[in-house]
N, C-alpha and C positions, 0 to 999 in steps of 0.2 A: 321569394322572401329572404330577409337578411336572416344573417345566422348570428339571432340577439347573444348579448353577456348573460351566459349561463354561468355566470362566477356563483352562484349558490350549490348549486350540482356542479362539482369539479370536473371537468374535462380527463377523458382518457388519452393516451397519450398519442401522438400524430400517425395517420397511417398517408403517409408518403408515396407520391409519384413517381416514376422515373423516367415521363415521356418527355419530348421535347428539348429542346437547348438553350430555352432563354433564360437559364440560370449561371451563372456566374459565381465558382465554387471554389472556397482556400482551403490551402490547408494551415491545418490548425497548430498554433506554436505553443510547447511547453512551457511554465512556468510553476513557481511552487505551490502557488494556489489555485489555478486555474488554468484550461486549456480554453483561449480567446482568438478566435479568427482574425488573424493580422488584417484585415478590412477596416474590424469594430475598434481592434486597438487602436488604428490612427484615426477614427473618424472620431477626432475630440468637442465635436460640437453636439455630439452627444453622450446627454446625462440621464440619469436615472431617477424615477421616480419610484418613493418608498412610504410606505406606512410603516408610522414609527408608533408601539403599541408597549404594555409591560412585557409582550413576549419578546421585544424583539425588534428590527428591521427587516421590512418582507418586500420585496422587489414587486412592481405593479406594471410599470412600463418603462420604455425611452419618452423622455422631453428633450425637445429639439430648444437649444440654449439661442436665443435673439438677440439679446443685450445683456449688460451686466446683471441684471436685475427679474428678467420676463423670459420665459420660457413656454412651449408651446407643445399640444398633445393631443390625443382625442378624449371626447366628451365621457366615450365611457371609460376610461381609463382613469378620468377623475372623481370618478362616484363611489364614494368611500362609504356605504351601507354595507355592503357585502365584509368586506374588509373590518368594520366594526363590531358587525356581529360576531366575527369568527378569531380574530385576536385580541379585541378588547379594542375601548376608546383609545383614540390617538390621535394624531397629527400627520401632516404630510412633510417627507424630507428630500430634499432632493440633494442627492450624489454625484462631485464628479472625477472622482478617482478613477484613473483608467483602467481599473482592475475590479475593483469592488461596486460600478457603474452596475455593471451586466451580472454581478453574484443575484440568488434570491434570496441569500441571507447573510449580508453583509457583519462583520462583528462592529459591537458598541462604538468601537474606539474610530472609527471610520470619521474622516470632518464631512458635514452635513453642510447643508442649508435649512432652515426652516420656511416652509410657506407660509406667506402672509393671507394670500387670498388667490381664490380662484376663480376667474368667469369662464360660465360653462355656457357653450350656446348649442343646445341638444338638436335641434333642427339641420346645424352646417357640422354635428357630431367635432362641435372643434372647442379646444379650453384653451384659455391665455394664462399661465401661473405666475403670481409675482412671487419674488423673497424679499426675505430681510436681509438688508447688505448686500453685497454684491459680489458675485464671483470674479476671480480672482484669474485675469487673462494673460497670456504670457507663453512665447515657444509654442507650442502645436495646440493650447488651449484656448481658442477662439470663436466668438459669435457667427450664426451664418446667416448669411443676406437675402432676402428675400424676391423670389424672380418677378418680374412687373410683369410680364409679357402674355400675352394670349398663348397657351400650349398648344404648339400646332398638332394636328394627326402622327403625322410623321417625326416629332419630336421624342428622341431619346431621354429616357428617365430611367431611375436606378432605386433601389429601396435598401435597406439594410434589415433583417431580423433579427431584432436582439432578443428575442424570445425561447432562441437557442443560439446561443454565442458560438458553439463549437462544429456545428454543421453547415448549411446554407446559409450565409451569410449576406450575401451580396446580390440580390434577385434584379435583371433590367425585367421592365416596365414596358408595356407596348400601351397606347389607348382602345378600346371597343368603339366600333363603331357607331354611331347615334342608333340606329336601327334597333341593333343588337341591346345596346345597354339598357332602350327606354322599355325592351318586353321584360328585364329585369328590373327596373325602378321609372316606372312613367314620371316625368317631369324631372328627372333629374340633374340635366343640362341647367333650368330657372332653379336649383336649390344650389345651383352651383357645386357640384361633386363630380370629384375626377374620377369616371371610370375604367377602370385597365382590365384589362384581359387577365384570363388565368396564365399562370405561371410555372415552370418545376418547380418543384422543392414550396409550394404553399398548403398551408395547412388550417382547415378552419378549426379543427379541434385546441390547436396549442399558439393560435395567433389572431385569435377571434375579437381582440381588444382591439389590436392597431397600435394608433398613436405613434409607429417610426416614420421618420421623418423619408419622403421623398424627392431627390433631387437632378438638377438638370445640372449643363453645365453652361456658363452664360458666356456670349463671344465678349471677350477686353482684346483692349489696343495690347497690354502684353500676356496673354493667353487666357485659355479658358479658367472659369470661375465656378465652385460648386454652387451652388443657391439654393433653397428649398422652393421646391413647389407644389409639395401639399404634405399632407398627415396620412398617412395608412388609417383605414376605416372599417367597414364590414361588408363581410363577402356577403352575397346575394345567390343564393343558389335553390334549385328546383327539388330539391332533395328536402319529404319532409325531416329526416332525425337531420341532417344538415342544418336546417332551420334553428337547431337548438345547441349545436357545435358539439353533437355527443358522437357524429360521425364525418371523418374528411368526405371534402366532396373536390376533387382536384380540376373540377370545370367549372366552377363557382368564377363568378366575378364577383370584383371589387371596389367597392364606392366611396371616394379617399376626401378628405378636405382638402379644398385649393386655396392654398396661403394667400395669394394675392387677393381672394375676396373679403381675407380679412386684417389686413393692414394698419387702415384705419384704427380697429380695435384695439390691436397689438401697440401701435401708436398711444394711445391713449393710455391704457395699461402702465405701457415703459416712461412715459410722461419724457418724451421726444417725436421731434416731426417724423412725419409721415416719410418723410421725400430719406433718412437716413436710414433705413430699412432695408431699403430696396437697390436693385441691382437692376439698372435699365438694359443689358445687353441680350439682343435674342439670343433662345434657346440652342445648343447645336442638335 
């Protein structure tokens, strides 16, 4: 069973693996306000999503930025009940300061975006967010294109955790076998969900949301191209307190949304064709 958003009962904090090597691990650079895994600093297509409340600004996830306008994340990441009841009515903001993105408690003065609307499509666990206005592109701050491609077995994928900016940052990705994944979630090939294998350094306890962005990288005539290929989602694991993310379970797999099945949507959303989203080069 998945390990649901137990965002009402707070989560303890990550008890961590140390087997295996398909992590991919920085170190972390000083600055005056924060210590950020040079990975999270440069990867600028990722912004942060906030609940904006009278207490405050409260960090919720990473949204993967599309367009000027359309940003993308998981389903449960954008369910703002939890959130309302515990800091008061608000809104949704999203962040993309390279610094104050990954804080969880950004100050006032920080420049926002306001959300206009959000569709949430709870079944593919995947949200399309629009703003008002439009962000603002330029030097390392840029849209990421989305991959067209069937992900092969064999196909390299990478994830980023911004759930802890200062630790494992940078996690590759393997796929599960059909076998494997469907005595974890029957049918989940026809729901369309990508599922990966466990990982070092993953944690159901303190990244039970998702919503970071996963990526390949696509073959071009002048070099490879990062793309998004799906959303981080929720681990599925045989462990009952697992089930409720009040304990890590580090053999847990994970059931991600695949960008490409929802295009179209995002399409619509950003009120631009379909065909400028996407990146037709296979995956390497």
């Amino acid at each position: 069973m998945a390990a649901e958003d137990t965002s009402e009962s707070e989560s303890s904090s990550a008890e961590e693996t140390s087997e295996g090597d398909s992590t991919a691990t920085d170190e972390t650079t000083e600055d005056s306000s924060t210590s950020i895994s040079p990975r999270l600093k440069a990867a600028r297509f990722i912004a942060g999503l906030f609940w904006a409340s009278p207490k405050g600004l409260q960090r919720r996830c990473a949204a993967t930025i599309i367009t000027g306008n359309t940003l993308v994340t998981s389903a449960v990441c954008a369910k703002s009940d939890y959130l309302a009841s515990k800091y008061g009515q608000g809104g949704w903001k999203i962040i993309t300061d390279s610094v104050e993105r990954y804080s969880q408690e950004p100050p006032k003065s920080v420049t926002t975006y306001t959300v206009k609307d959000i569709k949430i499509d709870e079944c593919a666990n995947f949200a399309i967010i629009s703003i008002d206005g439009n962000i603002s592109f330029g030097g390392d701050l840029l849209p990421l294109f989305i991959s067209s491609h069937e992900i092969k077995q064999e196909a390299t994928m990478y994830t980023y955790k911004t759930s802890d900016p200062t630790g494992y940052s940078f996690m590759s990705l393997t796929q599960g076998t059909a076998d494997t994944c469907d005595q974890f979630l029957p049918g989940y090939a026809d729901a369309k969900f990508l599922c990966t294998q466990p990982v070092n350094g993953q944690s159901v306890t303190t990244d039970y949301l998702g919503g970071d962005p996963i990526i390949g990288f696509s073959t071009q005539p002048d070099g490879p191209l990062a793309v998004l290929v799906g959303v981080t989602g929720l681990y599925y694991s045989t462990l009952e307190k697992a089930q409720t993310a009040s304990v890590n379970d580090p053999t847990a797999f994970r059931f991600n949304a695949m960008a490409a099945a929802q295009v179209n949507n995002i399409a619509s959303v950003a009120g631009v064709e379909a065909k400028s989203l996407v990146s037709g080069g296979e995956l390497g």
